[in-house]
N, C-alpha and C positions, 0 to 999 in steps of 0.2 A: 356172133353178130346178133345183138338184139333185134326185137321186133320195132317197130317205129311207131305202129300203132297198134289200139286194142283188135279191133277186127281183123288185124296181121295175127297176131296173139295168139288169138279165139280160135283163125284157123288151122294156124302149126299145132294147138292142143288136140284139135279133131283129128287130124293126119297122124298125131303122134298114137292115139287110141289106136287109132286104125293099122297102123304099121304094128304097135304091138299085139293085135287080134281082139283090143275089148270090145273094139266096137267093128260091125263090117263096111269090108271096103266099097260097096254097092251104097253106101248112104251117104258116101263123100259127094260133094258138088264144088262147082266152081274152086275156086283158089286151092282151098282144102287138098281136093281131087289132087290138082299140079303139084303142089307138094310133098305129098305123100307119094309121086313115082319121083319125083325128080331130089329127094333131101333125104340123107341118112335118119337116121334115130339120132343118133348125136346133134346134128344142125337141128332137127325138129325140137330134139330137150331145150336147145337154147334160146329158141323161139317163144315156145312155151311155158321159159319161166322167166321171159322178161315183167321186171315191174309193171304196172297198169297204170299207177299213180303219175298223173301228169303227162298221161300220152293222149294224145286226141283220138276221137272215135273213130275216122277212118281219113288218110292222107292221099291228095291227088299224086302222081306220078313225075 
């Protein structure tokens, strides 16, 4: 499932670092945070390498 927006994007890339140890998991916040307990590596890869081109900056709910 792609991301819908950039800021969706941005943060599956964070949580994705973070699930793989580049970055630590004490520097996640908000969304990031929820993601990274609650999404494999694989749903986060997919997150993460949605296009950018043409998605708006951040979507209401």
């Amino acid at each position: 499932m792609p991301a819908k927006s950039k800021a969706q994007q941005k943060a599956a890339g964070a949580a994705l670092a973070a699930k793989r140890g580049q970055t630590p998991k004490s520097r996640l916040k908000g969304a990031s945070k929820d993601m990274a307990e609650s999404m494999s590596e694989k749903q986060l890869e997919e997150f993460a390498s949605t296009k950018r081109r043409g998605k708006p900056e951040r979507t209401s709910h």
